[in-house]
C-alpha positions in Angstrom: -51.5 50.8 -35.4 -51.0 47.1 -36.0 -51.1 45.1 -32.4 -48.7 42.1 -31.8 -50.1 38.3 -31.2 -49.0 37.4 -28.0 -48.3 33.5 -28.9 -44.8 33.7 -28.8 -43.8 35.8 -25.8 -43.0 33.6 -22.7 -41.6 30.6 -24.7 -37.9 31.7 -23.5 -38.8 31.1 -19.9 -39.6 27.4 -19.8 -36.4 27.1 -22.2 -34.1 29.4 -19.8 -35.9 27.2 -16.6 -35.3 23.6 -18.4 -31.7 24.1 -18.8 -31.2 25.6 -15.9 -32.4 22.8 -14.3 -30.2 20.0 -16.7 -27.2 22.3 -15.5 -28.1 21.3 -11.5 -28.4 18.0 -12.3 -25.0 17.5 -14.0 -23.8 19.6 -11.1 -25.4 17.3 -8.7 -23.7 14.3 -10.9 -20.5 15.5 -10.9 -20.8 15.9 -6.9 -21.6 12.4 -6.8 -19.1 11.2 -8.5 -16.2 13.5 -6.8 -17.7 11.9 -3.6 -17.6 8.2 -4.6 -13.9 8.8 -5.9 -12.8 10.4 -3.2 -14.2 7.5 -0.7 -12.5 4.9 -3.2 -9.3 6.9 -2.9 -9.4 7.1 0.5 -9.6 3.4 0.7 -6.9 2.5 -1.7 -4.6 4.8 0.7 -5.8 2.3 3.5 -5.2 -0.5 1.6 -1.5 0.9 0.2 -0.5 2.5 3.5 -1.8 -1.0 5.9 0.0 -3.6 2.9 3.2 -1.5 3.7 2.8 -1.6 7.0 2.6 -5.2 6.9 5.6 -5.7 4.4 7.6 -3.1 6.4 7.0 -5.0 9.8 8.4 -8.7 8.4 11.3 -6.9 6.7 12.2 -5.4 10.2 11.6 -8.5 11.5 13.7 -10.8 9.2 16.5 -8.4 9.4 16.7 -8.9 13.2 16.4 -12.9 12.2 19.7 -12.0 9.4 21.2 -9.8 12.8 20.6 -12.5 15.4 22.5 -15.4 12.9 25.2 -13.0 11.6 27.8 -15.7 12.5 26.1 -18.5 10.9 25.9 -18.0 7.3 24.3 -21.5 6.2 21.0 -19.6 7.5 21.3 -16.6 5.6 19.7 -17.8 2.2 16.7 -19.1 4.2 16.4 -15.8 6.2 16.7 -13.6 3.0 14.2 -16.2 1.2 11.8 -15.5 3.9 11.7 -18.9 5.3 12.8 -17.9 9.1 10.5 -18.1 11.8 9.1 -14.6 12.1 5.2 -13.4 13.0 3.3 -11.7 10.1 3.4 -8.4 10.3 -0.6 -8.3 9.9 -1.1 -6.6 12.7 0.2 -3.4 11.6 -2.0 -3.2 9.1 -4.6 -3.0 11.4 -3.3 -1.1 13.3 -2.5 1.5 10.7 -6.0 1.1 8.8 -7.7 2.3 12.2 -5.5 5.4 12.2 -6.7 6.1 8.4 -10.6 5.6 9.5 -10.9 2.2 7.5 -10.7 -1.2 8.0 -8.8 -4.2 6.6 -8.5 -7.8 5.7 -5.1 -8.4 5.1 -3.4 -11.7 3.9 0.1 -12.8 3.5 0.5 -13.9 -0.3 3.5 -16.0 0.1 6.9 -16.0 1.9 7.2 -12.1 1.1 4.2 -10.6 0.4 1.6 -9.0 1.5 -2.2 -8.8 -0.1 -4.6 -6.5 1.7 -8.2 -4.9 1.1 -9.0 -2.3 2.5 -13.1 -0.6 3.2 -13.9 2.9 4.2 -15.3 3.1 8.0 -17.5 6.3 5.8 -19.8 5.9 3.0 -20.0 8.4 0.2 -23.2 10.0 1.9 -26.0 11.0 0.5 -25.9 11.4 -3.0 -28.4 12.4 -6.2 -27.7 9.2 -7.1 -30.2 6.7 -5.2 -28.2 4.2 -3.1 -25.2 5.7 -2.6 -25.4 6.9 0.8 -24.7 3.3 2.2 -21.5 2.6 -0.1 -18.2 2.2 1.2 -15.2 2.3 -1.0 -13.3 -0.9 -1.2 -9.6 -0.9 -3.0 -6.9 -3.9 -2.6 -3.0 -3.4 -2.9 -0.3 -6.0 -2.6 3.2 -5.3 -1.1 6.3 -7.1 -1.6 9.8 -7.7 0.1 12.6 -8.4 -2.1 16.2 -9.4 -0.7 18.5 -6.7 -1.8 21.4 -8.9 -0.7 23.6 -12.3 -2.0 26.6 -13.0 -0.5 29.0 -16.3 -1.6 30.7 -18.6 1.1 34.5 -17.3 2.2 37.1 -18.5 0.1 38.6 -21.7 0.5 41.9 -21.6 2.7 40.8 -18.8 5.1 40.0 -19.1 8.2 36.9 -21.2 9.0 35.7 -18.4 11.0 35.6 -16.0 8.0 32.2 -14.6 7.1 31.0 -14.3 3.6 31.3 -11.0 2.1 27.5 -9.7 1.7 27.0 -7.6 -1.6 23.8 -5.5 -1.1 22.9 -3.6 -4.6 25.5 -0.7 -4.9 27.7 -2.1 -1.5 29.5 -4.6 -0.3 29.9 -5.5 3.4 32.9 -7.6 4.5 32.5 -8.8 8.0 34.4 -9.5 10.5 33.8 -12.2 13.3 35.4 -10.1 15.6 34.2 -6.6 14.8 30.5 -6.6 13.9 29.6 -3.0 14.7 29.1 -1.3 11.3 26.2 -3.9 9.8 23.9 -3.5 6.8 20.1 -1.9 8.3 16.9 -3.3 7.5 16.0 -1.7 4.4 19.9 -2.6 3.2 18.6 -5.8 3.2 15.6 -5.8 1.8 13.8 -3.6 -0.3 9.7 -3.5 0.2 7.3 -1.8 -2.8 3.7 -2.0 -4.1 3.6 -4.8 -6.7 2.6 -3.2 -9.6 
């Protein structure tokens, strides 16, 4: 009876243990990165949600401007332009980064727009990946208002009292001086996006 050399047997378990181990590192990898991109995307939600906030808030707030000077149509250009005196809707994109656990620095970018970044109150934790657990995600968006309306001055010959007829995308208002109760809303007026 011829007896085996033993040399060979056991060389499968270091292989079997090595890869096994390479296969909870990538798993520990690909949890680290799922984390970090879920704390960046959590901050460019901030950063989208607060810049609209912002945007939002001066659109509302220039329509009341456009509402308050309905009668006096040599203002409307500057109101639609952005140029009337109204307070930066910053504040609600504070206000709304707090609700979404994050905080912001937010900037207006001209007359009507809004550039805001945005950084996780939470860091990605505690990772495989050394110096992680201290990062924050930080993402930026921009918003901008664009005047959906133009309007021309009332025809010669009518009454001087006549308002311009105010075309808003698909509509056209015609109003009256003495019957102003169906107006054009906010978002009539203006439309607000994320700049692309």
């Amino acid at each position: 009876m011829r007896l085996r050399r033993s040399g060979d047997a056991g060389q499968a378990l270091p292989i079997c243990i090595t890869v096994v181990a390479g296969l909870l590192f990538l798993a520990f990898a690909y949890l680290a990165v799922g984390q970090a991109a879920a704390t960046r995307n959590e901050a460019q939600t901030a950063a989208d949600a607060a810049a609209l906030a912002a945007a939002l808030e001066t659109r509302d707030r220039l329509a009341d401007a456009w509402l308050a000077n309905v009668e006096e149509p040599e203002s409307w250009q500057d109101i639609f332009d952005g140029m009337a005196p109204v307070p930066s809707g910053c504040w609600r994109a504070h206000e709304l980064a707090s609700r979404n656990d994050a905080s912001v620095d937010c900037q207006p970018d001209g007359l009507l727009s809004y550039t805001v970044v945005a950084e996780t109150n939470d860091t990605v934790g505690d990772t495989i990946v050394p110096g992680t657990e201290n990062q924050k995600g930080t993402e930026s968006a921009t918003a901008v208002i664009e005047p959906r309306c133009s309007f021309k001055p009332a025809a010669e010959g009518l009454d001087d009292e006549a308002l311009p007829t105010l075309s808003c995308k698909d509509e056209d208002w015609v109003l009256e001086p003495g019957d102003l109760s169906e107006l054009p809303e906010p978002e009539d007026l203006f439309d607000v996006h994320l700049a692309d």
